[in-house]
SEDO-71522 format. One record per residue (C-alpha): residue number from 1; residue in one letter; chain; x, y, z. Coordinates in Angstrom, 1 decimal. Layout:
N
+-----+------+-----+--------+--------+--------+
: seq : type : mol :     c1 :     c2 :     c3 :
+-----+------+-----+--------+--------+--------+
: NUM :    A :   A :      X :      Y :      Z :
...
+-----+------+-----+--------+--------+--------+
end
This chain:
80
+-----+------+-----+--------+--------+--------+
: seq : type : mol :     c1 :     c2 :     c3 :
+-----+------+-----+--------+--------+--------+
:   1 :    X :   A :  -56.3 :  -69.1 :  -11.6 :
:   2 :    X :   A :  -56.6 :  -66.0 :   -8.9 :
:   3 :    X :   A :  -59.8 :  -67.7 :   -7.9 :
:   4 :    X :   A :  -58.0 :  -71.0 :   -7.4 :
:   5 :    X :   A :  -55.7 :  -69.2 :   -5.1 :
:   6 :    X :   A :  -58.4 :  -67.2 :   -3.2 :
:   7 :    X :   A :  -60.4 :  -70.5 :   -2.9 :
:   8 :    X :   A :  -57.5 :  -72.2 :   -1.5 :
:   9 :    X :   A :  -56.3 :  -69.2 :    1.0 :
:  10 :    X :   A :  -59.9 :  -69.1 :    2.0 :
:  11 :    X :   A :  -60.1 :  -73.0 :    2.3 :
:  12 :    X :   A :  -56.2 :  -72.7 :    4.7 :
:  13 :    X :   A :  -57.7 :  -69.7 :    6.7 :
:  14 :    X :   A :  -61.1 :  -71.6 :    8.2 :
:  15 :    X :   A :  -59.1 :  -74.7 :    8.4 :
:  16 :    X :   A :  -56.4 :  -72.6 :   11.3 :
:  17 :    X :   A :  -59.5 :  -70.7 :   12.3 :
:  18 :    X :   A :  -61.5 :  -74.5 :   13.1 :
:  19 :    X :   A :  -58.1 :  -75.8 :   14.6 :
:  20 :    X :   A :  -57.3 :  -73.0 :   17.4 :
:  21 :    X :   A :  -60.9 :  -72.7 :   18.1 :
:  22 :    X :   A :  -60.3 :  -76.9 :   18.6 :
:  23 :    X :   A :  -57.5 :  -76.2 :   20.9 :
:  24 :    X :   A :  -59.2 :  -73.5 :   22.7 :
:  25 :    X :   A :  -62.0 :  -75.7 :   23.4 :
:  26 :    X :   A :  -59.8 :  -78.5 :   24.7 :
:  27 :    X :   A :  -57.6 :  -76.1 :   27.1 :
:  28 :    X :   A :  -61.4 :  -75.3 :   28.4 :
:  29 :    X :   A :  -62.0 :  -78.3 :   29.0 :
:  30 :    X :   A :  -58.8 :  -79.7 :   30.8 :
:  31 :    X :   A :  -58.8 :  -76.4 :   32.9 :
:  32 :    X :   A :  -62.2 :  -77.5 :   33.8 :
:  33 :    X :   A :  -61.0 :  -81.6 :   34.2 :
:  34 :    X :   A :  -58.0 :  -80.5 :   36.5 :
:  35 :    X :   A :  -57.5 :  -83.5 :   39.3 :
:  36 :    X :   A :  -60.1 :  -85.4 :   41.2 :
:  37 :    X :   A :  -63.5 :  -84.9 :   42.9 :
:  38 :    X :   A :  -64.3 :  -85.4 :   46.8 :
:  39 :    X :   A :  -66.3 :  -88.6 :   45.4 :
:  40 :    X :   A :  -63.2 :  -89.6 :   43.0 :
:  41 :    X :   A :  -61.0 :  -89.2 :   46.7 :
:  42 :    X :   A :  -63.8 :  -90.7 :   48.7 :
:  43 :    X :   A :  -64.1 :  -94.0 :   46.1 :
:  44 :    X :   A :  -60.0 :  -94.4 :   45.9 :
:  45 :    X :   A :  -59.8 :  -94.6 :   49.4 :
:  46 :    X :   A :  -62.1 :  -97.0 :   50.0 :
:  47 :    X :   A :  -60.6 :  -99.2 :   47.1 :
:  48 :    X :   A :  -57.3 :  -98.8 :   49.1 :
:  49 :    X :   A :  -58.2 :  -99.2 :   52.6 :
:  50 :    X :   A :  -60.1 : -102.8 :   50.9 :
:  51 :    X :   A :  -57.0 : -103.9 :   49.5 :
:  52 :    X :   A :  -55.2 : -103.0 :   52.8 :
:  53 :    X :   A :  -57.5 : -105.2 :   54.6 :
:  54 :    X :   A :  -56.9 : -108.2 :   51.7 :
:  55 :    X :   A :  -53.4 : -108.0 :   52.0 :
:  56 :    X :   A :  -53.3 : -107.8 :   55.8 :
:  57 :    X :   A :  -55.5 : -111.1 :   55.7 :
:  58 :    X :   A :  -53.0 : -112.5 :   53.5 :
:  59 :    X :   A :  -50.1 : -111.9 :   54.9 :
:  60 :    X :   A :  -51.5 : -112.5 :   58.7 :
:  61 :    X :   A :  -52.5 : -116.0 :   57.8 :
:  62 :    X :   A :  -51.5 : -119.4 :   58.7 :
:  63 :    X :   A :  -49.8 : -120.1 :   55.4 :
:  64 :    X :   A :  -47.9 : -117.1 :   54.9 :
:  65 :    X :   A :  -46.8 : -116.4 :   58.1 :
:  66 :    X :   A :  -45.1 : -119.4 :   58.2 :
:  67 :    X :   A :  -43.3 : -119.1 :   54.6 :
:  68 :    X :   A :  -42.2 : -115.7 :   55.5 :
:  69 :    X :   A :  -40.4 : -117.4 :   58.8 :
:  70 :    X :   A :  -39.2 : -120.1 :   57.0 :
:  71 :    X :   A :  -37.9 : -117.7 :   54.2 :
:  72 :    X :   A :  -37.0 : -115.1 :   56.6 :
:  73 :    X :   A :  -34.8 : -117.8 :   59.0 :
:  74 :    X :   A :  -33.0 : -119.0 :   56.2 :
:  75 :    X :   A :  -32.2 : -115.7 :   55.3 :
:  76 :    X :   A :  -30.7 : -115.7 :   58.6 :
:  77 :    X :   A :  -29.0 : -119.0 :   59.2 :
:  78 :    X :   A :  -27.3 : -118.7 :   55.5 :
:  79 :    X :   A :  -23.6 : -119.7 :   55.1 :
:  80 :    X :   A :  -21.5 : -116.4 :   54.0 :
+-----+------+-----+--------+--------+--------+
end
């Protein structure tokens, strides 16, 4: 039985040691990982100066020019 115990003790002592070296190994690593990289800044900007241009394409056409008026007038002209 006392070897049971010291088995077990044995077996819950590597078992905390193997779990804080874990989290010490994953606090390195998101210390490391904190925020984005000049090319992670340099890529999202481009993505959102792209979609800028889409959407100012969009919205300055034909199309949608004139259902923002229309929408935009009867807003407007509407009966309180």
């Amino acid at each position: 039985m006392q070897r049971t115990q010291m088995t077990a003790r044995t077996s819950i002592r590597r078992t905390r040691r193997a779990r804080e070296q874990l989290c010490a190994l994953w606090r390195d690593r998101r210390a490391r990982d904190a925020g984005m990289t000049t090319s992670e800044y340099a890529v999202g900007t481009i993505a959102a100066c792209a979609f800028a241009a889409v959407l100012y394409k969009i919205v300055t056409s034909a199309a949608v020019s004139g259902a923002l008026q229309s929408v935009i007038g009867k807003a407007l002209n509407a009966q309180f």
